[in-house]
C-alpha positions in Angstrom: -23.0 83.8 29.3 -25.8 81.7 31.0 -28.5 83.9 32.6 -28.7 82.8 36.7 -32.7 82.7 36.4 -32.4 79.1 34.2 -29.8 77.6 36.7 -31.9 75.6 39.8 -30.3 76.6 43.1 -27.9 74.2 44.3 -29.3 74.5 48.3 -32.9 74.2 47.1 -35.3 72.4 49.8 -36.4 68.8 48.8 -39.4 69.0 46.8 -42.2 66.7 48.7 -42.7 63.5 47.8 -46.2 62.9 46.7 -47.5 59.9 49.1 -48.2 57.2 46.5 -44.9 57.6 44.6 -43.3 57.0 48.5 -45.4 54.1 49.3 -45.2 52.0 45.4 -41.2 53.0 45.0 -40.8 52.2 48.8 -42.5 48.6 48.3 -41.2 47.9 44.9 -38.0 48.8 46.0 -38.0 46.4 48.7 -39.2 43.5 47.0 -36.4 44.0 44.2 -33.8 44.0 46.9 -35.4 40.8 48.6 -35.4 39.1 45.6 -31.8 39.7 44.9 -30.9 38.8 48.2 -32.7 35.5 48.4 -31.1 35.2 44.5 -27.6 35.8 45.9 -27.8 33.5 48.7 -28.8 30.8 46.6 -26.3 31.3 44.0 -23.5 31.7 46.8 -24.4 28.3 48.4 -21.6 25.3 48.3 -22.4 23.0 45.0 -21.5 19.9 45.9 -21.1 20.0 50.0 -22.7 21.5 53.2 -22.0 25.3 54.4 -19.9 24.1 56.8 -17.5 22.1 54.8 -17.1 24.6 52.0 -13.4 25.2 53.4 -12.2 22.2 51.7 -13.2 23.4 48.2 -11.5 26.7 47.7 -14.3 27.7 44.9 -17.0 27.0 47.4 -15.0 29.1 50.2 -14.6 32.0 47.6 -18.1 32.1 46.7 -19.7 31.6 49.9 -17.5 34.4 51.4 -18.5 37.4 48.4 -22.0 35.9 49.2 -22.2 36.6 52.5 -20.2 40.2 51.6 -22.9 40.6 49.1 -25.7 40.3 51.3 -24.8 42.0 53.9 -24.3 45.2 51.9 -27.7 44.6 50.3 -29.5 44.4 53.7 -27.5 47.9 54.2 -29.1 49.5 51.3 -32.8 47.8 52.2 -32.1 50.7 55.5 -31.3 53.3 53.7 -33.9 54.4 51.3 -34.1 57.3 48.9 -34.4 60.9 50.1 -35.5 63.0 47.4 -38.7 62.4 44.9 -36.4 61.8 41.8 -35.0 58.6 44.0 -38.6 57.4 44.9 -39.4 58.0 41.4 -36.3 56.1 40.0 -36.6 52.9 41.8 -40.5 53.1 40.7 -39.2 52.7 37.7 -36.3 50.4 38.3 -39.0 48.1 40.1 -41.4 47.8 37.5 -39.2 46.3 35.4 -36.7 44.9 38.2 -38.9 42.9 40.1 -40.7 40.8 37.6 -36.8 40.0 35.7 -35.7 39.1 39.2 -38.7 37.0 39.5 -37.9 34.9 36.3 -34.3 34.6 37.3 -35.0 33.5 40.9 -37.5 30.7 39.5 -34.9 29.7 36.5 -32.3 29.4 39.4 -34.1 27.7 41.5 
Protein backbone atom coordinates (compact mmCIF):
# COMPACT_ATOMS: atom_id res chain seq x y z
CA UNK A 1 0.00 0.00 0.00
CA UNK A 2 1.53 3.45 -0.93
CA UNK A 3 2.37 5.58 2.19
CA UNK A 4 0.24 9.22 1.84
CA UNK A 5 3.67 11.12 2.81
CA UNK A 6 5.20 10.32 -1.03
CA UNK A 7 1.79 11.30 -2.80
CA UNK A 8 1.89 15.44 -3.66
CA UNK A 9 -1.43 16.98 -2.58
CA UNK A 10 -3.70 17.28 -5.34
CA UNK A 11 -5.08 21.09 -4.05
CA UNK A 12 -1.42 22.24 -3.52
CA UNK A 13 -0.95 26.13 -4.08
CA UNK A 14 1.06 26.96 -7.40
CA UNK A 15 4.58 26.92 -6.69
CA UNK A 16 5.99 30.63 -7.82
CA UNK A 17 7.33 31.11 -10.87
CA UNK A 18 10.81 32.31 -10.66
CA UNK A 19 10.83 35.82 -12.81
CA UNK A 20 13.26 34.97 -15.53
CA UNK A 21 11.72 31.53 -16.35
CA UNK A 22 8.17 33.91 -16.74
CA UNK A 23 9.81 36.54 -18.80
CA UNK A 24 12.16 33.90 -21.49
CA UNK A 25 9.08 31.15 -21.71
CA UNK A 26 6.67 34.16 -22.00
CA UNK A 27 8.78 35.75 -24.99
CA UNK A 28 9.78 32.58 -26.57
CA UNK A 29 6.55 31.42 -26.35
CA UNK A 30 5.25 34.24 -28.23
CA UNK A 31 7.56 34.44 -30.91
CA UNK A 32 6.93 30.53 -31.70
CA UNK A 33 3.22 31.24 -31.92
CA UNK A 34 3.95 34.41 -34.25
CA UNK A 35 5.93 32.58 -36.39
CA UNK A 36 3.43 29.86 -36.83
CA UNK A 37 0.83 32.21 -37.48
CA UNK A 38 2.64 34.34 -40.08
CA UNK A 39 3.65 30.41 -41.47
CA UNK A 40 -0.02 29.53 -41.57
CA UNK A 41 -1.22 32.53 -43.22
CA UNK A 42 1.18 32.16 -45.83
CA UNK A 43 0.64 28.56 -46.49
CA UNK A 44 -3.36 29.17 -46.41
CA UNK A 45 -3.07 31.90 -49.10
CA UNK A 46 -4.87 31.21 -52.72
CA UNK A 47 -1.99 29.63 -55.25
CA UNK A 48 -2.83 30.79 -58.30
CA UNK A 49 -5.63 33.80 -57.72
CA UNK A 50 -6.42 36.69 -55.26
CA UNK A 51 -8.15 36.22 -51.72
CA UNK A 52 -11.13 37.28 -53.02
CA UNK A 53 -11.56 35.05 -55.92
CA UNK A 54 -10.58 31.86 -54.04
CA UNK A 55 -14.38 30.80 -54.30
CA UNK A 56 -13.97 29.71 -57.69
CA UNK A 57 -11.21 27.08 -56.86
CA UNK A 58 -12.68 24.82 -54.32
CA UNK A 59 -9.01 23.82 -53.02
CA UNK A 60 -8.24 27.50 -52.52
CA UNK A 61 -11.76 28.01 -50.72
CA UNK A 62 -10.92 24.92 -48.39
CA UNK A 63 -7.60 26.05 -47.50
CA UNK A 64 -8.14 29.61 -47.09
CA UNK A 65 -11.14 28.73 -44.74
CA UNK A 66 -8.90 26.07 -42.17
CA UNK A 67 -6.47 28.99 -42.50
CA UNK A 68 -8.37 31.54 -41.26
CA UNK A 69 -9.83 28.70 -38.52
CA UNK A 70 -6.28 28.07 -37.77
CA UNK A 71 -5.32 31.38 -36.97
CA UNK A 72 -7.73 32.47 -35.13
CA UNK A 73 -7.37 29.70 -32.56
CA UNK A 74 -3.68 30.49 -32.46
CA UNK A 75 -4.17 34.18 -31.66
CA UNK A 76 -6.56 32.53 -28.74
CA UNK A 77 -3.80 30.60 -27.31
CA UNK A 78 -1.13 33.82 -27.76
CA UNK A 79 -4.06 35.24 -24.70
CA UNK A 80 -3.99 32.59 -22.71
CA UNK A 81 -0.58 31.77 -21.36
CA UNK A 82 0.60 29.19 -18.95
CA UNK A 83 -0.34 29.17 -15.20
CA UNK A 84 1.94 27.06 -13.40
CA UNK A 85 5.99 26.99 -13.43
CA UNK A 86 6.01 23.48 -15.16
CA UNK A 87 4.01 25.41 -18.25
CA UNK A 88 6.50 28.42 -18.27
CA UNK A 89 9.18 25.89 -17.99
CA UNK A 90 7.77 23.67 -20.85
CA UNK A 91 7.39 26.23 -23.58
CA UNK A 92 11.09 27.39 -22.46
CA UNK A 93 11.92 24.40 -23.71
CA UNK A 94 9.48 24.00 -26.59
CA UNK A 95 10.90 27.54 -27.68
CA UNK A 96 14.37 26.88 -27.74
CA UNK A 97 14.08 24.48 -30.10
CA UNK A 98 10.61 25.68 -31.72
CA UNK A 99 11.46 29.01 -32.72
CA UNK A 100 14.68 28.58 -34.63
CA UNK A 101 12.80 25.19 -36.76
CA UNK A 102 9.97 27.68 -37.34
CA UNK A 103 12.47 30.09 -38.41
CA UNK A 104 13.92 27.75 -41.20
CA UNK A 105 10.56 26.74 -42.25
CA UNK A 106 9.12 30.18 -42.53
CA UNK A 107 12.26 31.28 -44.78
CA UNK A 108 12.08 27.75 -46.85
CA UNK A 109 8.37 28.71 -47.42
CA UNK A 110 8.81 31.89 -48.19
Amino acid sequence: MAHSENLPERNAPPSPVPTSLRIWGTLLRTAFLCILLVLVARVAMPQSETIWSSYETPNDLIRLILGVVVCIWMVYLMFRGPKDASGFRAWFYIGLVGVPFALVCLVYIW
